[in-house]
DSSP file (Angstrom, degrees, kcal/mol; ACC not computed):
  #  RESIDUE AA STRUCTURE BP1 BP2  ACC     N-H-->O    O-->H-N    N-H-->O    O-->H-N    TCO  KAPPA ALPHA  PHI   PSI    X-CA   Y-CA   Z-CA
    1    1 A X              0   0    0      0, 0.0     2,-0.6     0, 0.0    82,-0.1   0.000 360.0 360.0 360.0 123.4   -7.1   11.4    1.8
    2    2 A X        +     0   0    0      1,-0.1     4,-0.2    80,-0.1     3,-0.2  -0.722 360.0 172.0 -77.0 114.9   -6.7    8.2   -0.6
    3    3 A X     >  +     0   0    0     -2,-0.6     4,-2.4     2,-0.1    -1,-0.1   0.338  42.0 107.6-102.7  -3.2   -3.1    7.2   -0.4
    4    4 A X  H  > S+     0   0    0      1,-0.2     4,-1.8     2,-0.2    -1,-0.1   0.812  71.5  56.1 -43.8 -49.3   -3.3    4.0   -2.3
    5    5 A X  H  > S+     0   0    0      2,-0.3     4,-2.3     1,-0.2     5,-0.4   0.900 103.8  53.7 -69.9 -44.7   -1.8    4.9   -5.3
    6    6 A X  H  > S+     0   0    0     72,-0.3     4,-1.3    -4,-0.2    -1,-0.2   0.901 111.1  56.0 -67.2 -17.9    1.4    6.1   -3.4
    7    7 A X  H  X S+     0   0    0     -4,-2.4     4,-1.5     2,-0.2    -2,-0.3   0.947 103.1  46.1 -52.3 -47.5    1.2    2.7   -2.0
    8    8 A X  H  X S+     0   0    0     -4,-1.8     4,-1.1     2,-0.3     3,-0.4   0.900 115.4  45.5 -81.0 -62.8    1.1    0.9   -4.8
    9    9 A X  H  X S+     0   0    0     -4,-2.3     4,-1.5     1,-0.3    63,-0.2   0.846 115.4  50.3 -69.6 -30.7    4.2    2.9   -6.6
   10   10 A X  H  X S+     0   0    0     -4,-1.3     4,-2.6    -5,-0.4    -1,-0.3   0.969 114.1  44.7 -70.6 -46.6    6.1    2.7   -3.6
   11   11 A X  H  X S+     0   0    0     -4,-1.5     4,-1.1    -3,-0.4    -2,-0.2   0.639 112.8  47.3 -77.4  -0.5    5.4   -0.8   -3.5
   12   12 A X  H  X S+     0   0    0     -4,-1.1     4,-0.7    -3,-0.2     5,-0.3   0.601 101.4  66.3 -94.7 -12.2    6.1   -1.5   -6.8
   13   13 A X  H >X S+     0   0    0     -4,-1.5     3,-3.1    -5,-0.3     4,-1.9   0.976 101.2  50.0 -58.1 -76.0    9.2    0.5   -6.4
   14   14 A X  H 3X>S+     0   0    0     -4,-2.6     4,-2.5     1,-0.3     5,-0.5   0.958 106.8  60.1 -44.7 -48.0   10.6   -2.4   -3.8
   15   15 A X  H 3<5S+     0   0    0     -4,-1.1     4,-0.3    -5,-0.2    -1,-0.3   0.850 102.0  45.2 -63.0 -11.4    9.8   -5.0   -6.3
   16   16 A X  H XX5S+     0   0    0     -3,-3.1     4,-1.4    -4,-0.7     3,-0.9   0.869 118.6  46.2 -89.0 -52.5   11.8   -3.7   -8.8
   17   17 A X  H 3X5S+     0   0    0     -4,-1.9     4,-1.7    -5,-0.3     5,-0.3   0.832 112.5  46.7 -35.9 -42.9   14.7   -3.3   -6.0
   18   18 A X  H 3<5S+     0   0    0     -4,-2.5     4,-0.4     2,-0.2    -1,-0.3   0.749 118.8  43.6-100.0 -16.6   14.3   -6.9   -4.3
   19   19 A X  H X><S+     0   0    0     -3,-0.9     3,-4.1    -5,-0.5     4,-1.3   0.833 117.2  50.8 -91.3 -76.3   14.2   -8.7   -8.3
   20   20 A X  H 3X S+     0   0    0     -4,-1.4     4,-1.5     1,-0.4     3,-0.3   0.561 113.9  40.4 -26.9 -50.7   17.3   -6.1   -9.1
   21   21 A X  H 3< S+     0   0    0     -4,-1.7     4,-0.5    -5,-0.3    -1,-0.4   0.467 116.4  48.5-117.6  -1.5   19.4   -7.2   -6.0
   22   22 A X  H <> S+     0   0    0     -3,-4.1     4,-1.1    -4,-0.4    -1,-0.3   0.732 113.4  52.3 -98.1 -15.9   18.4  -11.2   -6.5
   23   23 A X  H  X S+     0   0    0     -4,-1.3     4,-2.4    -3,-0.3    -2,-0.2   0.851 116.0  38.2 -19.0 -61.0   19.6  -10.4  -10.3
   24   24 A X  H  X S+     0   0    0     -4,-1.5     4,-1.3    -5,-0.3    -3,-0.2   0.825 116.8  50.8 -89.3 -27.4   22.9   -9.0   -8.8
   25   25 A X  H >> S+     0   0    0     -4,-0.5     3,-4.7     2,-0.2     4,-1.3   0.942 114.7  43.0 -58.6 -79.6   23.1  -11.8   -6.1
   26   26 A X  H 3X S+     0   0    0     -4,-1.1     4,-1.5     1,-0.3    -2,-0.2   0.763 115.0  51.0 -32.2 -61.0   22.6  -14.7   -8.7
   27   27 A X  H 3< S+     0   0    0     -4,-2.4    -1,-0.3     2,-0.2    -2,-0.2   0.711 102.0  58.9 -51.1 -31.5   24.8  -13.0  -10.8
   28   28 A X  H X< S+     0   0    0     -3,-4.7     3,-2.1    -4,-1.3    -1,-0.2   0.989 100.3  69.2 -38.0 -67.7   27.7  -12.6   -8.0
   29   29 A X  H 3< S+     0   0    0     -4,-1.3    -2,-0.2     1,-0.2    -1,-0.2   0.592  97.4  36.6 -21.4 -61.0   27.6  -15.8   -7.9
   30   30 A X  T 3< S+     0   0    0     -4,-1.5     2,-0.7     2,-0.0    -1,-0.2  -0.065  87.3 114.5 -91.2  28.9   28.9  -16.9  -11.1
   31   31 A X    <   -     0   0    0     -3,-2.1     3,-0.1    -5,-0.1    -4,-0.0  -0.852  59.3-141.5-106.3 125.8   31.0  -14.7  -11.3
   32   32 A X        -     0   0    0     -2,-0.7     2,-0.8     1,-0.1    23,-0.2  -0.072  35.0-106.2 -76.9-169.8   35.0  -15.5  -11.2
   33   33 A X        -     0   0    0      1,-0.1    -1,-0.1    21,-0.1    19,-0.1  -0.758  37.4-120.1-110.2 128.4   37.0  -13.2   -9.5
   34   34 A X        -     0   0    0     -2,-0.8     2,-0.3     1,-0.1    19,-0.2  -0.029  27.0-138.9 -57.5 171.4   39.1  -10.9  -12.0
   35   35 A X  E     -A   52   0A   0     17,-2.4    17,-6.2    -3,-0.0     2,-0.2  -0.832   6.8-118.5-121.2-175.0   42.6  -11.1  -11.7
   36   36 A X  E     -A   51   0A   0     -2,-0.3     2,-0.3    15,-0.2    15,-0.2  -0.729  17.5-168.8 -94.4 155.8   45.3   -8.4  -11.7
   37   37 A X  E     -A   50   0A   0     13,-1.0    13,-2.7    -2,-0.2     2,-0.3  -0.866  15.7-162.3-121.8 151.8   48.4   -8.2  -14.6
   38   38 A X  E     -A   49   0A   0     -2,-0.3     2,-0.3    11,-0.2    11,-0.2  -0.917   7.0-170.5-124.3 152.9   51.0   -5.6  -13.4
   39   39 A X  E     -A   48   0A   0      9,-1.7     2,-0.8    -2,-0.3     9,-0.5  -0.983   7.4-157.0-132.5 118.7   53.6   -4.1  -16.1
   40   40 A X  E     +A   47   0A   0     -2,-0.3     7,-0.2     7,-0.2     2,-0.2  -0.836  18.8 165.5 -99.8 145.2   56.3   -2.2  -15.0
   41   41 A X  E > > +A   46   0A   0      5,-1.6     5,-1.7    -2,-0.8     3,-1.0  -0.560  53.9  63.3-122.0-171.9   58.1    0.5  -17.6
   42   42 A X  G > 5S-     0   0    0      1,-0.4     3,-3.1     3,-0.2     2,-0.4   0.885 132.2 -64.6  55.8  60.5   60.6    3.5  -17.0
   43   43 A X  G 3 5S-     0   0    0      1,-0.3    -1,-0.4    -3,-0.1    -3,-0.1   0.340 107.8 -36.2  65.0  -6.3   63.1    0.7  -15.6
   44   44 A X  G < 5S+     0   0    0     -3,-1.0    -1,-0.3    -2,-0.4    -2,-0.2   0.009 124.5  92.8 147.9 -13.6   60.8   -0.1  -12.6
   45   45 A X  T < 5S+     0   0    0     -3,-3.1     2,-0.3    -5,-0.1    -3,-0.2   0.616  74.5  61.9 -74.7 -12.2   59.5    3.4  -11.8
   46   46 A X  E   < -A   41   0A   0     -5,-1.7    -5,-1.6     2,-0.0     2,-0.3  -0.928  64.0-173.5-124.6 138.1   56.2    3.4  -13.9
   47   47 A X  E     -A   40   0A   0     -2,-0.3     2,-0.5    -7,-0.2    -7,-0.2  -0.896   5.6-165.8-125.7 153.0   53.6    0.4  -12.5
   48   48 A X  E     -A   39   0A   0     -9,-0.5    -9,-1.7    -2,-0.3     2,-0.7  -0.955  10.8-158.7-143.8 125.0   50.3    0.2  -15.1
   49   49 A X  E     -A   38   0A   0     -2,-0.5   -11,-0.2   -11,-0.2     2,-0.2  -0.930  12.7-175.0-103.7  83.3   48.0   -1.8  -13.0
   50   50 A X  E     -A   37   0A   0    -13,-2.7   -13,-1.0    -2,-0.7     2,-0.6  -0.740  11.7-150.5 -98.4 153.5   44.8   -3.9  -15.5
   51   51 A X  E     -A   36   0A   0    -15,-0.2     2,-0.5    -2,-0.2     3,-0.3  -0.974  21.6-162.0-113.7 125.5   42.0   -5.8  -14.1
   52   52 A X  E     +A   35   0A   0    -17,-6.2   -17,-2.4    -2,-0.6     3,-0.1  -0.786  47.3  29.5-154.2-172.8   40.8   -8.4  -16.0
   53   53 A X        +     0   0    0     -2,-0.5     2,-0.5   -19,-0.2    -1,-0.2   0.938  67.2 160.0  58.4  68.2   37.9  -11.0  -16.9
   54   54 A X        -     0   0    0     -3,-0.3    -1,-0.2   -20,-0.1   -21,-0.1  -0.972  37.9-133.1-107.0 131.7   35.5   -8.5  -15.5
   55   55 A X        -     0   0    0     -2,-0.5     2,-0.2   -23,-0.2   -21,-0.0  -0.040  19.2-112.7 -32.4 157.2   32.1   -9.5  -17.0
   56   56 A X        -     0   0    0    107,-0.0     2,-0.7     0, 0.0    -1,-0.1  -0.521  39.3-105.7 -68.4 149.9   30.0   -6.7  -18.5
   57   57 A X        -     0   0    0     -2,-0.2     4,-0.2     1,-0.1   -33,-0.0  -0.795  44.9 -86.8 -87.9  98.4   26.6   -6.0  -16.3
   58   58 A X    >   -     0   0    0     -2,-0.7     3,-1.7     1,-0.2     4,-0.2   0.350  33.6-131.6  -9.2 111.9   23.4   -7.1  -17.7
   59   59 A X  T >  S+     0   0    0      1,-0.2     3,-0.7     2,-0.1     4,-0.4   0.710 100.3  66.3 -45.5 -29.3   22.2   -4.4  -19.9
   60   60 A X  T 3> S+     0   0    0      1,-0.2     4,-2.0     2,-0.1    -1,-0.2   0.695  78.2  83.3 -92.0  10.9   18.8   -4.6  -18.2
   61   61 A X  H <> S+     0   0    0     -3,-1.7     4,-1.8     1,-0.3    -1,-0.2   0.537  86.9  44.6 -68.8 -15.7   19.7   -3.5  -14.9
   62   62 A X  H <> S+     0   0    0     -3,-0.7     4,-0.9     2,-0.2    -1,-0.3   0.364 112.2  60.7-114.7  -3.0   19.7    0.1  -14.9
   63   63 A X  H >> S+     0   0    0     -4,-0.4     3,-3.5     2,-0.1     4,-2.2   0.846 107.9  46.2 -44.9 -79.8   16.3   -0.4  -16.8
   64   64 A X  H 3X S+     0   0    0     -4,-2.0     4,-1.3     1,-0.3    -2,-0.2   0.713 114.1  44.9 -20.9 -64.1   15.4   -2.1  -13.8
   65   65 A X  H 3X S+     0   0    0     -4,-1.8     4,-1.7     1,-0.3    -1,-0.3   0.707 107.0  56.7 -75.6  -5.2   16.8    0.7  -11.3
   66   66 A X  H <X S+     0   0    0     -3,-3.5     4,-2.2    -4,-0.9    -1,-0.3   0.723 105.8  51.1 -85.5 -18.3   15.4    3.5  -13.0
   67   67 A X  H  X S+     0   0    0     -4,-2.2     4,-3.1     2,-0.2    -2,-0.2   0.998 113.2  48.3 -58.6 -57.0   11.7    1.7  -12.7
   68   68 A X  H  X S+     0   0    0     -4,-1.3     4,-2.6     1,-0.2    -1,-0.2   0.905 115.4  41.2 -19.9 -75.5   12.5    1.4   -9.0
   69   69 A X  H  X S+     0   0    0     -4,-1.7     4,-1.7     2,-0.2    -1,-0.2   0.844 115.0  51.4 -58.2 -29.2   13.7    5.2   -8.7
   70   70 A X  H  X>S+     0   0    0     -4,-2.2     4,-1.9     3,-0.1     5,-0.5   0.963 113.8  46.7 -62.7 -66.9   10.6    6.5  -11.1
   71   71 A X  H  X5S+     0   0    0     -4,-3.1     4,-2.3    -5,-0.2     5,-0.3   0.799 113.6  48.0 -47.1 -77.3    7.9    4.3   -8.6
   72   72 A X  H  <5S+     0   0    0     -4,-2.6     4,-0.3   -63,-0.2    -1,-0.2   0.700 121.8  34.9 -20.5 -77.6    9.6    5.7   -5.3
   73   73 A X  H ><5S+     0   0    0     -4,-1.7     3,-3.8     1,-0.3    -1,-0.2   0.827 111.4  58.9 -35.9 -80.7    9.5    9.4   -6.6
   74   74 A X  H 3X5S+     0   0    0     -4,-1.9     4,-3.6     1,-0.3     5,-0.3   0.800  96.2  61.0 -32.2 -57.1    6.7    9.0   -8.2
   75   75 A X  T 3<<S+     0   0    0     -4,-2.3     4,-0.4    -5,-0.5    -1,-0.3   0.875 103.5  59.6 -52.4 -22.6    4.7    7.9   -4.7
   76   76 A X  T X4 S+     0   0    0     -3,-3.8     3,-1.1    -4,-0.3    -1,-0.3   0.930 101.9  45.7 -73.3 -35.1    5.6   11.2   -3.5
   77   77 A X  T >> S+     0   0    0      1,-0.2     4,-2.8     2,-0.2     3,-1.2   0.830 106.4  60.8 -49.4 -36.8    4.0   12.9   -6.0
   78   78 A X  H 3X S+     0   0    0     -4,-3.6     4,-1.0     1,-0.3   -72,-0.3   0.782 105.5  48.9 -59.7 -15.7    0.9   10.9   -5.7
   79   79 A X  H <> S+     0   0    0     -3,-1.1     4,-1.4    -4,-0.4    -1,-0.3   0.536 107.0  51.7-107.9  11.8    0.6   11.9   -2.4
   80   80 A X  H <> S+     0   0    0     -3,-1.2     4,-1.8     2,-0.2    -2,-0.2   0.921 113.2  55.3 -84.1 -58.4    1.1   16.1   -3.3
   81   81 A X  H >X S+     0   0    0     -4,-2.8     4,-1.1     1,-0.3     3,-0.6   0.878 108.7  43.3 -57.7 -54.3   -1.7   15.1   -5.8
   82   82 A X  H 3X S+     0   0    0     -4,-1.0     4,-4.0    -5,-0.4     5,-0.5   0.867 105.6  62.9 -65.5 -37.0   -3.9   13.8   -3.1
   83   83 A X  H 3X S+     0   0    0     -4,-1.4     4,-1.5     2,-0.2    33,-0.4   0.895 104.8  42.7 -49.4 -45.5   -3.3   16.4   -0.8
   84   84 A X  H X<>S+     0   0    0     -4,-1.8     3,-3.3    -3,-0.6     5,-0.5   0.941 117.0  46.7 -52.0 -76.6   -4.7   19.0   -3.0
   85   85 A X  H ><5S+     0   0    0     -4,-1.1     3,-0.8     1,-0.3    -2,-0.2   0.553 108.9  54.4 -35.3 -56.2   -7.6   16.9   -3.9
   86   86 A X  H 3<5S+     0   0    0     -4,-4.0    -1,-0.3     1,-0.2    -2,-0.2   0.914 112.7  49.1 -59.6 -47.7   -8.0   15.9    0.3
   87   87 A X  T <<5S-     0   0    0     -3,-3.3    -2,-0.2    -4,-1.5    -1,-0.2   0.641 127.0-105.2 -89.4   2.4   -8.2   20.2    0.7
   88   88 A X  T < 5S+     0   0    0     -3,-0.8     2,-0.3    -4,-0.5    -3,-0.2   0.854  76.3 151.5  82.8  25.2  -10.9   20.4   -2.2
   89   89 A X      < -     0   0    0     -5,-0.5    -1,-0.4    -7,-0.2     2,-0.3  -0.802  51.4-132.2 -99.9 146.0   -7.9   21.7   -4.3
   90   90 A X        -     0   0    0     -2,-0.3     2,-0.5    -6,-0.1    -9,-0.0  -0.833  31.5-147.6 -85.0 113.2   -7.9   21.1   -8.3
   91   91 A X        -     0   0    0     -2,-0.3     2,-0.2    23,-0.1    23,-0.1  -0.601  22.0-176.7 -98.1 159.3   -4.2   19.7   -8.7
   92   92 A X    >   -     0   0    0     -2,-0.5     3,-1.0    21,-0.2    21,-0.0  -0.566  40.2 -57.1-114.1 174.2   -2.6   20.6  -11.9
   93   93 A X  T 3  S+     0   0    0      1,-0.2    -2,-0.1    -2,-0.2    18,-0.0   0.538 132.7  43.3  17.6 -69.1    0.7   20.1  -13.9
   94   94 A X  T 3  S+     0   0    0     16,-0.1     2,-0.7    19,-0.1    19,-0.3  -0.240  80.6 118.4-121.2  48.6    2.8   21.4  -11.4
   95   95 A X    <   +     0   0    0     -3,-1.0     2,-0.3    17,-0.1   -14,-0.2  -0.887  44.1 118.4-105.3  81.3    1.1   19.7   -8.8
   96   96 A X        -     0   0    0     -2,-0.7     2,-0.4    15,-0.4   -19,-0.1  -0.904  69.9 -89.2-152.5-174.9    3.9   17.4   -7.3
   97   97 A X        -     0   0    0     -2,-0.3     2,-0.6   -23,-0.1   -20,-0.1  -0.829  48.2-137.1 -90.4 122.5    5.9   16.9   -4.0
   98   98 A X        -     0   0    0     -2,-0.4     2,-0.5    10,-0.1    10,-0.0  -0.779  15.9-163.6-101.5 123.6    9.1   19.1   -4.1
   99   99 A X        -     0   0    0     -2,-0.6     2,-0.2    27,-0.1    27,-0.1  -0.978  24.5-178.2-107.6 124.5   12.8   18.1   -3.0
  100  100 A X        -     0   0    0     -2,-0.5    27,-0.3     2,-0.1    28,-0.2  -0.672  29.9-170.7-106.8 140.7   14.7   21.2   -2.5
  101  101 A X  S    S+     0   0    0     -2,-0.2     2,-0.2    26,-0.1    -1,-0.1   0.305  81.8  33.4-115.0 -21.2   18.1   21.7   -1.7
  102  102 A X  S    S-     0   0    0      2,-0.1     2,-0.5    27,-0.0    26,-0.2  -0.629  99.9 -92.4-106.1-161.4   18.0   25.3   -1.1
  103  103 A X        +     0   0    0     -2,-0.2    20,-0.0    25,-0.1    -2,-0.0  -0.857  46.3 165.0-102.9 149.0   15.0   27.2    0.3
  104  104 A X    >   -     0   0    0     -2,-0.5     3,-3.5     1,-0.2     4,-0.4  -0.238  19.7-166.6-158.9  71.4   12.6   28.5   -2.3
  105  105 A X  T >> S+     0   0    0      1,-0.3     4,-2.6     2,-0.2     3,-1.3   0.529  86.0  54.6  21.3 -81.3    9.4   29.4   -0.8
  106  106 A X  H 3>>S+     0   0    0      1,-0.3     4,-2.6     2,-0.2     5,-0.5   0.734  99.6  65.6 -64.2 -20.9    7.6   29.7   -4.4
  107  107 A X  H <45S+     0   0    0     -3,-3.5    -1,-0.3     1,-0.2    -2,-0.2   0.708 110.6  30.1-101.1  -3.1    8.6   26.3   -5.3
  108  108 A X  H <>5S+     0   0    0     -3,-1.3     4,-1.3    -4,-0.4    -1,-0.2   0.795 110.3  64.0 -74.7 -41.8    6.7   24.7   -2.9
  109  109 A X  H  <5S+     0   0    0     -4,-2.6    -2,-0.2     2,-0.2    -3,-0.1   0.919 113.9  36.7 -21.2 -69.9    4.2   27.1   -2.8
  110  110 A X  T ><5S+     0   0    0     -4,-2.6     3,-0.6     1,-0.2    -3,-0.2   0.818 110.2  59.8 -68.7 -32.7    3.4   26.1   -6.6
  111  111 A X  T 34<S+     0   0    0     -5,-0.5   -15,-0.4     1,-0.2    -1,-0.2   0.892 118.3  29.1 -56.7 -36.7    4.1   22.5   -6.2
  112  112 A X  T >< S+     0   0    0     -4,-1.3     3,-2.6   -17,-0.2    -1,-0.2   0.228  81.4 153.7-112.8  21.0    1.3   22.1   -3.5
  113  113 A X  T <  S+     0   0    0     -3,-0.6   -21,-0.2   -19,-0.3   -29,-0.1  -0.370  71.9  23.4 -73.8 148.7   -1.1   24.7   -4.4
  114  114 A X  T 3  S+     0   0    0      1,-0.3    -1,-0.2   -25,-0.1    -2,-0.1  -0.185  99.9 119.9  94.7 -40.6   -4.7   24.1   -3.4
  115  115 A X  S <  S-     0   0    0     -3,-2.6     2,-1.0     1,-0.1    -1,-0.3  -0.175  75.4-109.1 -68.3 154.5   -3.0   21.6   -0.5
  116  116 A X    >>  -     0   0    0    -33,-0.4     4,-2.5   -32,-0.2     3,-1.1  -0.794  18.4-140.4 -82.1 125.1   -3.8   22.6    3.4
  117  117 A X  T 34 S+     0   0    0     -2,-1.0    -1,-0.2     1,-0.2    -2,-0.1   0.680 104.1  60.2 -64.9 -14.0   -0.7   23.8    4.4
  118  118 A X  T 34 S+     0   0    0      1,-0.1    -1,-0.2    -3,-0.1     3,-0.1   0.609 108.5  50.3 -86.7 -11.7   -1.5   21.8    8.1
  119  119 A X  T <4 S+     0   0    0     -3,-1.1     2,-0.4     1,-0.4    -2,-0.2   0.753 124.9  23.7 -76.6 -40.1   -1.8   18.3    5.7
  120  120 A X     <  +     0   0    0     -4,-2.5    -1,-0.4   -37,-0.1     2,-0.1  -0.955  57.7 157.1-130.9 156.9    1.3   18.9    4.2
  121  121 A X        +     0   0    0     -2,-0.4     3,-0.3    -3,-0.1     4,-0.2  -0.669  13.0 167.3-168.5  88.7    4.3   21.0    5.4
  122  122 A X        +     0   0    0      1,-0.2     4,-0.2    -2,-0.1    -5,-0.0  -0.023  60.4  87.7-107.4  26.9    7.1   19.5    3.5
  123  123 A X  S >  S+     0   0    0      2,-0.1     3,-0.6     1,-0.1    -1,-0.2   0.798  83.4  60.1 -84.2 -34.4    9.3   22.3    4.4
  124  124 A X  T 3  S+     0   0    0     -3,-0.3    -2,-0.1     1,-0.2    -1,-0.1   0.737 111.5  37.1 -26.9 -55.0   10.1   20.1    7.6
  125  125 A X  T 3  S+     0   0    0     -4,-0.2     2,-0.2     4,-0.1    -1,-0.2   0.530  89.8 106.6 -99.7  -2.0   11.5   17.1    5.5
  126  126 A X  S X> S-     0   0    0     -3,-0.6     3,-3.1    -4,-0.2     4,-1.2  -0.380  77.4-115.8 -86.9 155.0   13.5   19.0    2.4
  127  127 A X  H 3> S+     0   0    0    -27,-0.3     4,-1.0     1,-0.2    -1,-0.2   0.501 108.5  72.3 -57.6  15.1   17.1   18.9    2.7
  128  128 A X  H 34 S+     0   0    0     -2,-1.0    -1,-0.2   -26,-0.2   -25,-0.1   0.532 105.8  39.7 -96.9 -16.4   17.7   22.3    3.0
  129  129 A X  H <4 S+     0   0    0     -3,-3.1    -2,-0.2    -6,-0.2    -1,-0.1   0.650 125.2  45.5 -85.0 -33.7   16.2   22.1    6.8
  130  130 A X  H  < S+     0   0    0     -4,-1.2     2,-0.5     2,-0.0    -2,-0.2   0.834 105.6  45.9-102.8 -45.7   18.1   18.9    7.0
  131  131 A X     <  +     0   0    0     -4,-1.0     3,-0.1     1,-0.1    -1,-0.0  -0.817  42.5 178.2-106.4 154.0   21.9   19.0    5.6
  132  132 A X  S    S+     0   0    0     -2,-0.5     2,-0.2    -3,-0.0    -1,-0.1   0.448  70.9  40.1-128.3 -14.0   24.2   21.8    6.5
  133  133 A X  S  > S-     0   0    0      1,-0.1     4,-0.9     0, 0.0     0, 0.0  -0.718  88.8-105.0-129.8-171.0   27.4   20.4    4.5
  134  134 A X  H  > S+     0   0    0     -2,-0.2     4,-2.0     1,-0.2     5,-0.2   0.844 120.7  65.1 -51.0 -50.1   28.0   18.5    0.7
  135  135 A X  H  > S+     0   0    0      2,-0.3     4,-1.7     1,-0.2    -1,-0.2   0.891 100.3  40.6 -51.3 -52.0   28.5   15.7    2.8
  136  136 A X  H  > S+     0   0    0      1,-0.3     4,-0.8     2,-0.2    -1,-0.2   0.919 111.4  53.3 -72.4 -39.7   25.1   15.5    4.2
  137  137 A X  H >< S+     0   0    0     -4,-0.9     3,-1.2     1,-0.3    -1,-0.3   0.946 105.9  53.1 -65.0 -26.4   23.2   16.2    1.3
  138  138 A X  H 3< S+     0   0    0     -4,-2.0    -1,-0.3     1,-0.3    -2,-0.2   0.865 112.7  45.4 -94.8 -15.7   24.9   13.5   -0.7
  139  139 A X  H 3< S+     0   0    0     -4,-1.7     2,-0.4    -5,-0.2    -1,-0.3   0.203  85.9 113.9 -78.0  16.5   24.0   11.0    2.0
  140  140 A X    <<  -     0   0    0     -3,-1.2     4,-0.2    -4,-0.8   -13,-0.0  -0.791  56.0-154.4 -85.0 134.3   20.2   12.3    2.3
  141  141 A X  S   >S+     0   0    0     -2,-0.4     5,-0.5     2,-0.2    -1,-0.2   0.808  97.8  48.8 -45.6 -45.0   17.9    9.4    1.1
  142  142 A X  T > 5S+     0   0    0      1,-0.2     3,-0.8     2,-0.1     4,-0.3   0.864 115.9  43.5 -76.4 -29.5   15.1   11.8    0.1
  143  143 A X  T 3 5S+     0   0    0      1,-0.3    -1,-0.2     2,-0.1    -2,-0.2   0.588 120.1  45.7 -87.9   4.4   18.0   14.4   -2.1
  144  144 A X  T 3 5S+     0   0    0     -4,-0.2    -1,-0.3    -3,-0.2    -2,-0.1   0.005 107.4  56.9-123.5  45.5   19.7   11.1   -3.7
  145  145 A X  T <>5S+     0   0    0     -3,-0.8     4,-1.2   -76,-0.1    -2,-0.1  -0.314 117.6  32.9 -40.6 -49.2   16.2    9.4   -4.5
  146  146 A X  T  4<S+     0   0    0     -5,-0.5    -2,-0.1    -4,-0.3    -4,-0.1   0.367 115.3  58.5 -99.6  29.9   15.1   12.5   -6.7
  147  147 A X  T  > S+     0   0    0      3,-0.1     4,-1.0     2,-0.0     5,-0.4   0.330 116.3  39.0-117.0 -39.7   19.0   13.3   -8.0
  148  148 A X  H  > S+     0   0    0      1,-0.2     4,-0.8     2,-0.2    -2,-0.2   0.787 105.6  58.8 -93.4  -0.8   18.8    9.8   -9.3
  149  149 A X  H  X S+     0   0    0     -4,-1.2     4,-1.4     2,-0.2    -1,-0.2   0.733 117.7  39.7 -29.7 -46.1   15.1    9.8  -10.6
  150  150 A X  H >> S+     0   0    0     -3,-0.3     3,-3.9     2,-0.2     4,-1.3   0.933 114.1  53.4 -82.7 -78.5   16.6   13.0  -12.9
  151  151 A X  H 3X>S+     0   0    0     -4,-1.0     4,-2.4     1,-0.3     5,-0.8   0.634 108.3  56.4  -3.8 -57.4   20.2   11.0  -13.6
  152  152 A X  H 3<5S+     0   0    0     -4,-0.8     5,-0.5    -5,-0.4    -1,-0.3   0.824 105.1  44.0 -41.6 -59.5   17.8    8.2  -14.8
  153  153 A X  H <<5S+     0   0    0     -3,-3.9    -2,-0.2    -4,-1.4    -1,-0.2   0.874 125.5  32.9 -93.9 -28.1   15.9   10.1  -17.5
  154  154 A X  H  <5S+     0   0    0     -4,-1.3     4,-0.3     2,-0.1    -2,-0.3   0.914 126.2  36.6 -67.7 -32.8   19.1   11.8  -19.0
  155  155 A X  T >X5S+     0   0    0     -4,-2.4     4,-2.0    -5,-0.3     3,-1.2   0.939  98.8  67.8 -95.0 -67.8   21.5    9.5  -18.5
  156  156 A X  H 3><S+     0   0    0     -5,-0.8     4,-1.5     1,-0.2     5,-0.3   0.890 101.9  45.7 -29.5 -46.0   20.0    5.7  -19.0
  157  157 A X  H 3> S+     0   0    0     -5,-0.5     4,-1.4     1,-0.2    -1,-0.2   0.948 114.5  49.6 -75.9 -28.6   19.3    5.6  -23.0
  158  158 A X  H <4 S+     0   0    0     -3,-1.2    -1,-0.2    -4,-0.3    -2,-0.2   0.817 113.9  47.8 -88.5 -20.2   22.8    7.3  -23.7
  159  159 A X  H >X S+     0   0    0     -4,-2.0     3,-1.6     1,-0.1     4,-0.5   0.983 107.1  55.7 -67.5 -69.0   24.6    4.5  -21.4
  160  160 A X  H 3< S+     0   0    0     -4,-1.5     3,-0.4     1,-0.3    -2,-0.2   0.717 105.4  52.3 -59.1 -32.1   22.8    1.8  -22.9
  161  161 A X  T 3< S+     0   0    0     -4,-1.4    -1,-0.3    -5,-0.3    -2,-0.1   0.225 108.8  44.6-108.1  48.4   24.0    2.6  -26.1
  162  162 A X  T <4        0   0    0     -3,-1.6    -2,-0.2     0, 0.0    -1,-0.2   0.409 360.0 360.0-118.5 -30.4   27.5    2.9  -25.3
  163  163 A X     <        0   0    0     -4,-0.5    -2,-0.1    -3,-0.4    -3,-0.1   0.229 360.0 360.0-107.6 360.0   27.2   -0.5  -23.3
């Protein structure tokens, strides 16, 4: 099974991550440190709290982490793809690596059909084997890797032009 190509997006994934977090280091840097103004009203009972001189965030930075999050993801599919391919399977469309948070039998099924189910068995790693409360699942690497991959392509173009 050729895995290269999920190398490569995986490794291009960390380069957008190590430039992104020496972006946000450099940037730390020069940055002053806000201050507070406090106002009190209603004679001393109401406190209205501002912070301010904080900089705006370089508009290209959640370019930058959605590249990151696509290449990650992405390397899992590349290897769904290879799996069929490795079992003499024709991969298709809907030929990807599935992250689940409940169980749903057909949607793995269809995601790996054509794969040997002894090459891949990604029922093992999806969170639905693996968190049991809200809690877990929102700390899971693999369910917060694909919930921000989707976040990414809805979200990013309608931030940026807010920004």
């Amino acid at each position: 099974m050729d895995v290269t190509g999920a190398q490569l997006k995986a490794a291009r994934g960390k380069e957008h991550l190590a430039e992104l977090q020496a972006h946000v280091s450099r940037w730390l840097a020069d940055v002053e440190v806000p201050g507070f103004t406090v106002e009190a009203t209603d004679g001393g009972r109401t406190h209205i709290v501002r912070v301010v001189g904080v900089p705006s965030v370089p508009v290209a930075w959640p370019l930058e982490l959605g590249d990151a999050l696509h290449n990650l993801r992405s390397a899992l599919d590349f290897l769904a793809w290879q799996a069929v391919l490795a079992n003499g399977g024709t991969p298709g469309k809907g030929t990807s690596s599935p992250v689940l948070r409940e169980r749903k039998e057909r949607s793995v099924t269809a995601a790996l059909s054509g794969a040997s189910p002894k090459l891949v068995e990604v029922r093992t790693i999806q969170p639905y084997n693996r968190c049991r409360t809200a809690e877990s699942l929102r700390s899971d690497l693999l369910w917060t890797l694909h919930r921000l991959n989707i976040e990414d392509k809805i979200t990013c173009w309608s931030c940026l032009r807010s920004w």
